[in-house]
C-alpha positions as CSV (number, residue, x, y, z in Angstrom):
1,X,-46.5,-39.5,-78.1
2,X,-46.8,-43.2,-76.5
3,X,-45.3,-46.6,-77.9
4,X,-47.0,-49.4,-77.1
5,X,-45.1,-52.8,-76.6
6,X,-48.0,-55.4,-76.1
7,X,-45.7,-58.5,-76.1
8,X,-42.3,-57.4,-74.3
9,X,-44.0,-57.7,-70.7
10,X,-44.9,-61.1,-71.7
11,X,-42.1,-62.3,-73.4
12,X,-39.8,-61.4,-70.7
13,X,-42.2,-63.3,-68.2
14,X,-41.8,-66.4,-70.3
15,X,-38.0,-65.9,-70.3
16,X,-38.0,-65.8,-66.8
17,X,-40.1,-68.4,-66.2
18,X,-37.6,-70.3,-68.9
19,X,-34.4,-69.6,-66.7
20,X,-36.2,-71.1,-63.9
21,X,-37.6,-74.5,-64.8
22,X,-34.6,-75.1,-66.5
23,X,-32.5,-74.6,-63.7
24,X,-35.0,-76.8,-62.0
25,X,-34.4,-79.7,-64.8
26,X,-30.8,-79.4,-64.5
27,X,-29.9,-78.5,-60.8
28,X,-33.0,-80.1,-59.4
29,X,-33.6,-77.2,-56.9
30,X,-34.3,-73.4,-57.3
31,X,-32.2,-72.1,-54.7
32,X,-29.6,-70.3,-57.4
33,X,-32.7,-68.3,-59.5
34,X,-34.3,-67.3,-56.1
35,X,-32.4,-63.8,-56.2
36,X,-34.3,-62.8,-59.7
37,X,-37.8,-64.2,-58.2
38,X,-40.4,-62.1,-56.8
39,X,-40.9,-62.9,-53.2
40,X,-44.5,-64.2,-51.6
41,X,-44.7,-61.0,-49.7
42,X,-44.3,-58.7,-53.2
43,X,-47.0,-60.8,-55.3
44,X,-49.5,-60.6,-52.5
45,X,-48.9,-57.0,-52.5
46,X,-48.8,-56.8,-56.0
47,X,-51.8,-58.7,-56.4
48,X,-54.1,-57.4,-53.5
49,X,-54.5,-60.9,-51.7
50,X,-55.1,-60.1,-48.7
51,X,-58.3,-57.6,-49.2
52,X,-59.2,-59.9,-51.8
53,X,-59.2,-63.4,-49.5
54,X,-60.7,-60.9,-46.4
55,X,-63.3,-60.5,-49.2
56,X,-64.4,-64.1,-49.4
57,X,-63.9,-64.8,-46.0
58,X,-66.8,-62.0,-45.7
59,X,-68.9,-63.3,-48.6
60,X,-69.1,-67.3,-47.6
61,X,-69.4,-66.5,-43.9
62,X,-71.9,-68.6,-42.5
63,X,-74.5,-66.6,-41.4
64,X,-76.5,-67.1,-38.1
């Protein structure tokens, strides 16, 4: 059988996202939440930047 939870993924984003700015509003940096944050390197992989922004270098190329 398979349970769907539609809303956890999102509620624990927002609760992240929570911890952060408000250690932003009361510390004024985010150097003590950068341990629980994703790094650059994991979201572009995540997210396929790289082939994505190799796409649009390829699509709006000038052409001669």
């Amino acid at each position: 059988s398979l349970a769907l939870y539609p809303l956890s993924a999102f509620r624990a984003m927002n609760k992240a996202a929570e911890t952060v700015y408000e250690t932003l509003r009361k510390e004024g940096t985010q150097k003590n939440v950068v341990d629980i944050m994703q790094t650059r390197k994991e979201l572009y992989e995540r997210i396929n930047y790289y082939a994505f922004e190799d796409y649009l270098d390829n699509a709006f190329a000038k052409k001669k």
